[in-house]
N, C-alpha and C positions, 0 to 999 in steps of 0.2 A: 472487444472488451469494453464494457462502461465503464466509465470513473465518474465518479458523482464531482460535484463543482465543487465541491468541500476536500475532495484532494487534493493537494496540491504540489507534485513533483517536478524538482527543478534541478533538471541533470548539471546544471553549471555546479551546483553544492554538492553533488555528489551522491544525488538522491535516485533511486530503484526504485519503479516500479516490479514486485510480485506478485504471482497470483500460486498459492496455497492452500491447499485445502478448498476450494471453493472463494476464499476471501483474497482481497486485493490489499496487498501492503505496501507498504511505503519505506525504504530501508536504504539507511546511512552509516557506512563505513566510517566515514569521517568523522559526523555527528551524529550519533549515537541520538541524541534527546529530536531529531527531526522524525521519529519512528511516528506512522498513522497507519490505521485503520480502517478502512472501507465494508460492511458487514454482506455478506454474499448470504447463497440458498444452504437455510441449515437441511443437515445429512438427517434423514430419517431411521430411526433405526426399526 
């Protein structure tokens, strides 16, 4: 899985990496406002 250097997750905070839909997220139970975005292969339809 690539993460671009502009992620930045830091399991001491409590921070998740996801990977949904194609896209790699970033998600906080704890803190709520540390949510990021990384943009993956958009779905063709």
């Amino acid at each position: 899985m690539k993460t671009r250097a502009a992620i930045k997750a830091d399991p001491y905070k409590g921070d998740k990496l996801v990977r949904r839909r194609g896209r790699l997220y970033v998600i906080n139970k704890k803190d709520p406002n540390r949510k990021q975005r990384q943009k993956g292969n958009e779905k063709k339809k």
